[in-house]
N, C-alpha and C positions, 0 to 999 in steps of 0.2 A: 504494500500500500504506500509507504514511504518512497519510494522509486516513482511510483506515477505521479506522486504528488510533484517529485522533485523534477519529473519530465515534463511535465506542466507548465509548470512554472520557469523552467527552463524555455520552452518553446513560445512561450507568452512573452519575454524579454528579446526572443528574438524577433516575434511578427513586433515588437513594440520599438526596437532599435530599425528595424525596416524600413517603417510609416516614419519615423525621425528624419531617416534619411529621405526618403522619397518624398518630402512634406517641401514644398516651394516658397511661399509664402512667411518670412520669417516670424511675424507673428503666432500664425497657427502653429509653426514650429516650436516653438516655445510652451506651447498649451500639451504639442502631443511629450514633447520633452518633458513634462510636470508630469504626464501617465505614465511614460517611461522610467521616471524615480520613483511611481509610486511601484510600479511592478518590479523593480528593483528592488527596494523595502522588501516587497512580498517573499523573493524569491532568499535573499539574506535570511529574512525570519523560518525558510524553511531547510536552511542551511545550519538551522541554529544559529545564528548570530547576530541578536538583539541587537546588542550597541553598535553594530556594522548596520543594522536597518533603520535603528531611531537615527542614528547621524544621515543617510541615503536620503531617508524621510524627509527630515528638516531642512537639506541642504539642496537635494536634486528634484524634491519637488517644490519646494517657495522660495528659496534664495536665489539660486541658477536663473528662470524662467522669470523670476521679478526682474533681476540685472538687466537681460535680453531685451525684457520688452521695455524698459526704462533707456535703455540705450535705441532702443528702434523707434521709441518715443522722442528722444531727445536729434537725433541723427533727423528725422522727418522735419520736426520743428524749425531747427537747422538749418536744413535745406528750403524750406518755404521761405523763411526770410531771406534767403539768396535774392530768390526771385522777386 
C-alpha cells in the first residue's frame, strides 16, 4: 500500500512539474508553481519528512509565487510608464 501511495504521489509531481513547464503565461505560471509546492509538501510528507514538507509548504507554495508575481507586477508597471 505504501508503494502506490508513494507512486502516486511520485507521478503527480511529475504531471505537476510538466504543466510548470508547459504553462506560457508567467503569471498563471506562478499559480500552477504554488500547486507544484503544494504537491511537493504532499509527496515529502509521504517520504516521511515533515520538516522537508512544512518548509516546501511555506516557501514553494506562498513565498516563490508571491516574489514572481510581484516582480511581473512590478516589470509590467515598469514598462507602461515607458510608454
Amino acid at each position: 500500500m505504501a508503494d502506490a501511495v508513494l507512486i502516486v504521489a511520485l507521478a503527480l509531481a511529475v504531471v505537476m512539474a510538466t504543466a510548470v513547464v508547459l504553462t506560457r503565461d508567467p503569471a498563471r505560471q506562478a499559480i500552477v508553481l504554488s500547486a507544484y509546492g503544494v504537491t511537493l509538501g504532499i509527496l515529502f510528507l509521504v517520504l516521511q519528512a515533515p520538516d522537508v514538507a512544512l518548509s516546501q509548504i511555506a516557501v514553494g507554495t506562498v513565498v516563490v509565487p508571491l516574489v514572481v508575481i510581484l516582480a511581473i507586477h512590478a516589470i509590467r508597471r515598469q514598462h507602461g510608464e515607458r510608454r
